[in-house]
N, C-alpha and C positions, 0 to 999 in steps of 0.2 A: 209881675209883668214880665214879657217873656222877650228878649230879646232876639234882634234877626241872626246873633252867633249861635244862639243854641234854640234854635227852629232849624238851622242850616245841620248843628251837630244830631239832634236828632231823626233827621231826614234821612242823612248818611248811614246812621245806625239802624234805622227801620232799612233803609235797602241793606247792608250786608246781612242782616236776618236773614232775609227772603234770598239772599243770594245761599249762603250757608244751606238755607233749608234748600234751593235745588238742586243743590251738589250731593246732598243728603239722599234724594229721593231720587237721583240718577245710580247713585253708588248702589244704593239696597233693592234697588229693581232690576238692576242685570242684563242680561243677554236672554230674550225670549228664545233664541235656537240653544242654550248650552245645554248639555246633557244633565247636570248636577247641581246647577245653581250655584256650585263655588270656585266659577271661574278657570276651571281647568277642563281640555280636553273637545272643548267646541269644535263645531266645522271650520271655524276660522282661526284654529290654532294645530295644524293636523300634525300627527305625534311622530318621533324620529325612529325610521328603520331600528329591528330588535338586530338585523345583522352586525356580527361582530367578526372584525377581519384582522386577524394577527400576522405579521410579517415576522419571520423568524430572526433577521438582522435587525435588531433597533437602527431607530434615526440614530444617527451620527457613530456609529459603533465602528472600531479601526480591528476588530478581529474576526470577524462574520467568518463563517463555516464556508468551504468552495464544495462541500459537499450537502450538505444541510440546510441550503437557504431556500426557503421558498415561502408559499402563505397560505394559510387556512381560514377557512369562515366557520362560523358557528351559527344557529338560526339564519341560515340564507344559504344562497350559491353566487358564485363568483362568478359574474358575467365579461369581465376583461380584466388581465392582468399584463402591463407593459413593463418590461425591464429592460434597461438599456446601459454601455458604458457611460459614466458620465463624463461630459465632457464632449468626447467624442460623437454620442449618441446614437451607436451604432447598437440593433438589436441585438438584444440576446432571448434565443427563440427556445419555446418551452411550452406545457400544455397542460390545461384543465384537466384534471380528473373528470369520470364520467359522470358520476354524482356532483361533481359542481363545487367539492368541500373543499381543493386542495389545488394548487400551482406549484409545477417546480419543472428546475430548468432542465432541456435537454441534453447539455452537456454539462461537465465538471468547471467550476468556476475558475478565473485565474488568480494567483496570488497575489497580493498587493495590489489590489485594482480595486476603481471608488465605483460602484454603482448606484443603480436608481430604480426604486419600484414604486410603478401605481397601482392598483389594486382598485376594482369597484365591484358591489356585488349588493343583489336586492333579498328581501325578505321575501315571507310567504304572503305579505300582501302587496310588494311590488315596489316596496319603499327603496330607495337607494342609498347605499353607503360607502365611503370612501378611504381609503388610508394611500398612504406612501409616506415612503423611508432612503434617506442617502447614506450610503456606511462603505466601507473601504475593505476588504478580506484580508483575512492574514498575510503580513509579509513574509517572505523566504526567511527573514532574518531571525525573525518569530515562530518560526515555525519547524519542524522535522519530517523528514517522509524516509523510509527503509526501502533501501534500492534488496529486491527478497530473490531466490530461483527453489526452485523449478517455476518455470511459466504457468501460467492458467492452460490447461487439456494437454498437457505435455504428458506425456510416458520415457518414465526411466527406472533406471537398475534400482538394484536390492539397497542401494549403501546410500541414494543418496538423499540426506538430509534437508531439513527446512531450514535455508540461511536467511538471516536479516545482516545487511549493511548499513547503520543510520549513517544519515550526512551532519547529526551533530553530536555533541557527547550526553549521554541520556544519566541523570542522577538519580533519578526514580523509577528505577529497574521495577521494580513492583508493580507500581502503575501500570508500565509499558508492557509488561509478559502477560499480565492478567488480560488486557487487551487484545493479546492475541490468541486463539486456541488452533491445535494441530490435531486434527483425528482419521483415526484408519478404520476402514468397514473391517479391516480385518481384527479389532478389538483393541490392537496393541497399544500398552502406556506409550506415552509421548510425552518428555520433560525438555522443559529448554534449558540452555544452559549459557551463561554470557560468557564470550571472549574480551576479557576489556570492558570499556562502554559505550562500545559504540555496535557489537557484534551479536547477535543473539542467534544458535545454531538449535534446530530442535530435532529429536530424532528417538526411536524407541531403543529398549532395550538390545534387543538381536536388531540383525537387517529386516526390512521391511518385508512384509508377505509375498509373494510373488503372486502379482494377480488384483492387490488388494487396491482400493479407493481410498484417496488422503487427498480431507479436507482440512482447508486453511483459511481462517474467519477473521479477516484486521478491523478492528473496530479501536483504530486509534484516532478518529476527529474528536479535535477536542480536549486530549487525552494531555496532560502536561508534564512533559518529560522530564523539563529540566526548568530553572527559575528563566520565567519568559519565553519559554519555548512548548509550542502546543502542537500535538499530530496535525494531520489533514487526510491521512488513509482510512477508507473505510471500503471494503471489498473481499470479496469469497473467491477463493481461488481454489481450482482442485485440481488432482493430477493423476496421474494411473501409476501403478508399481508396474513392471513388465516382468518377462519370466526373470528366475535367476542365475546371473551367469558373474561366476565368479574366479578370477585366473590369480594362480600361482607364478612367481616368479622366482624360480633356486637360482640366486648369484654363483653357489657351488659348480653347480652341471653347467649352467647358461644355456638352463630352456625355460621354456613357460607353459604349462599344463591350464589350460581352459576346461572349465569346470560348468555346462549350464543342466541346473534340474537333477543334480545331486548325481551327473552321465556325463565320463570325461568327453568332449568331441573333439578335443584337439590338444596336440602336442607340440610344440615349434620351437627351432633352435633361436636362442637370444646372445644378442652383447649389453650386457650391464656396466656398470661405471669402470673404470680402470683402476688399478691401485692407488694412485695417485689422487684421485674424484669417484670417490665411493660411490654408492645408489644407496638412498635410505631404506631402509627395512620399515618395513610395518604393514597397516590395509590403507591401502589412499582410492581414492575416488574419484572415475575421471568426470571431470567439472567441463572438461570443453573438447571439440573434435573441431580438425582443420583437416579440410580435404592435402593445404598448401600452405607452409606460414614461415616464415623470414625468422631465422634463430642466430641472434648477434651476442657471442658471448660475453660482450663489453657492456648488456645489460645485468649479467646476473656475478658478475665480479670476474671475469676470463677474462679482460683486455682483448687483445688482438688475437686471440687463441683460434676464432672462428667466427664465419659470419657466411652464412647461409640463404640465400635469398628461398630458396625453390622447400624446403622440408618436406615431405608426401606425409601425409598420413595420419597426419598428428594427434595425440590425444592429450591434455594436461592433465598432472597429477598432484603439482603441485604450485601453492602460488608462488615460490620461489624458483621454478623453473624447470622443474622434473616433467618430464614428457614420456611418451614409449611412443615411439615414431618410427618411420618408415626411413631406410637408410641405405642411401644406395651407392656412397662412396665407400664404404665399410670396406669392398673386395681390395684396395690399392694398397698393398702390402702387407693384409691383416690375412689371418688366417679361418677358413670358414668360420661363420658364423655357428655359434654353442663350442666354440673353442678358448673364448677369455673376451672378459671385459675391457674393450675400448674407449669408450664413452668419457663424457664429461660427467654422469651421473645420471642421463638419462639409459630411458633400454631401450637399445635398438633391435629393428625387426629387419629381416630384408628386404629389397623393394628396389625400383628401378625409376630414373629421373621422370616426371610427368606426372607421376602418379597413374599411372596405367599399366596394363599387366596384370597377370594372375602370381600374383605374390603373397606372401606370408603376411605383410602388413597391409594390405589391401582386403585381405581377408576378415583380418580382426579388427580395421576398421571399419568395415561393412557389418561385422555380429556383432559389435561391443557400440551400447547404450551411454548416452550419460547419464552417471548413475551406477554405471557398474566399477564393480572393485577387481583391484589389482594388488596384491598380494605379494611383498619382495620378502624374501626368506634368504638368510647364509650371508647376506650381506657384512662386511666389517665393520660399516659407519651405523652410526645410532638409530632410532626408530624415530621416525616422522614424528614434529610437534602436530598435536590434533588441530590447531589452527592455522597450521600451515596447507591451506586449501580445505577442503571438506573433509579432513579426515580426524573428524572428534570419534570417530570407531576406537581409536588405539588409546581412549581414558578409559580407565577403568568403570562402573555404572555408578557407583557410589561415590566415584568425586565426581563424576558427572552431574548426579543430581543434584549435588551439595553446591554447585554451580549455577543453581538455581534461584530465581528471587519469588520465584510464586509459596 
């Protein structure tokens, strides 16, 4: 006899049958629109853009490149790319490539600063894709740059050298010189050679060709000098060599013979240092020209000896304070000029206050380059250290190279 508790249990159990079976018969029949009948790829599951867009700073990165940050797509084109300071929000303006693959900005980025990039870009069938990235660029603290000369499109003399100045001390010489290359259309080796670690001076064997093209390639982003400290230079610099002129200076006579293109053009009486304040001997190179420039000799250890506001003519030859200048107090007691050394060690030329006039130093600062060398011979004080201004001429080649870390 059948009880109304189990007419009730089997009732319940005849429905979840039938329920089972139609969850059964919904499951294994599908989507009459899907392509495959295994659930993937239907018009109602449409498939994700194949573009793929890479930001070159990662999200949250605190070293990002100020030269090297931008984005690339792969399968697509990038239809808008927005970078801004963060924070601030201010743009920073930049441009698609023509092909659509690449973004990067129009100028150089700044150090230590957070930025922000969005980035969108569609496939070949219209799909959209998205990325953005917030990261921060190297700070100064982190980082090195080489203050270099000669300038980009600059033309100068036979003597002068490829200097680097770093602003921090570089432990991985190696690194950092491999980074850089120096070449002359005129063929010549070019070896760098460090002063210290902070200094790297490059230059070939003789002077430079006269005439000749010298390229300079920094390819220091990135590049890690020192523990925690990474480049951010990356740039082509080139310069011209000009003809070659290169001037004698006999302490003996106290004159200076100008030498350009292997044809004396000139001969001029000089005052060189006095007994007392020698002039260095050796080839120094002048690194800088001052139509006018204030010479205080309480800067280079003279006290009150002299203080100069007006100088004509100026040319430096050494970073310690050597010049050959224009001189127009010379006549007050002294006897013409190419008769003895007065000087505090610079050489003096004749010349008149203003700097105006057709004079002997007005002369030679109108045909002397920088770049060109200046040559002090008979002198009594010693020969110029090679890092005292541009003048690694006066090492020998073979400790020069040896001064090398490539």
């Amino acid at each position: 006899m059948t009880t109304p508790e189990i007419s009730a249990r089997r009732a319940l159990g005849a429905c979840a049958a039938l329920l089972v079976g139609a969850l059964t018969l919904t499951a294994c029949g599908g989507d009459a629109s899907a392509d495959n009948g295994d659930g993937k790829g239907g018009k109602d599951s449409p498939r994700t853009s194949v573009a793929k867009i890479a930001i070159s700073a990662e999200d949250g990165s605190t070293d990002a490149s100020i030269n090297a940050t931008g984005v690339k797509v792969s399968e697509g084109r990038l239809t808008d790319v927005k970078m801004t300071v963060a924070g601030s929000g201010q743009a920073v303006p930049g441009a698609i490539s023509a092909d659509g693959s690449t973004w990067k900005p129009k100028e150089q980025l700044e150090r230590g600063t957070k930025y922000r990039i969005g980035a969108t870009a569609k496939d070949a069938d219209g799909r959209t894709a998205a990325a953005n990235s917030i990261f921060t660029t190297v700070s100064k603290d982190h980082s090195f740059i080489g203050t270099y000369t000669p300038d980009n499109g600059a033309t100068v003399g036979v003597g002068m050298p490829v200097s680097f100045d770093f602003n921090k001390a570089i432990t991985d010489k190696k690194a950092v010189q491999s980074h850089i290359t120096v070449s002359s259309s005129s063929g010549q080796q070019v070896v760098g050679h460090w002063f210290g670690n902070q200094r790297l001076d490059f230059r070939p064997r003789e002077y430079w060709k006269a005439g000749s093209k010298v390229t300079m390639r920094i390819d220091l982003d990135g590049v890690k000098g020192a523990e925690g400290v990474t480049g951010v230079q990356k740039k082509t610099v080139t310069f011209t060599v000009g003809r070659s002129q290169v001037s004698t200076v006999d302490a003996r006579t106290q004159t200076m013979t100008v030498v350009r293109d292997g044809r004396t053009i000139k001969s001029v009486p000089i005052s060189a240092g006095s007994p007392q304040h020698t002039t260095y001997n050796g080839q120094m190179v002048v690194s800088e020209k001052f139509t006018q420039t204030r010479m205080d000799g309480s800067t280079v250890g003279f006290g009150g000896e002299y203080d100069i506001p007006d100088v004509p003519h100026a040319m430096r030859l050494t970073g310690s304070g050597t010049f050959i200048h224009g001189n127009y107090w010379y006549d007050k007691g002294n006897p013409p000029f190419g008769r003895q050394g007065t000087s505090h060690g610079c050489v003096g030329l004749a010349d008149v206050q203003g700097a105006q006039g057709d004079t002997s130093a007005k002369w030679f600062f109108d045909n002397t380059l920088v770049g060109d060398v200046v040559i002090v011979k008979n002198s009594p004080d010693t020969t110029v250290s090679p890092d005292n201004g541009l003048n690694g001429w006066n090492m020998a080649w073979s400790a020069w190279t040896a001064g090398s870390a490539s």
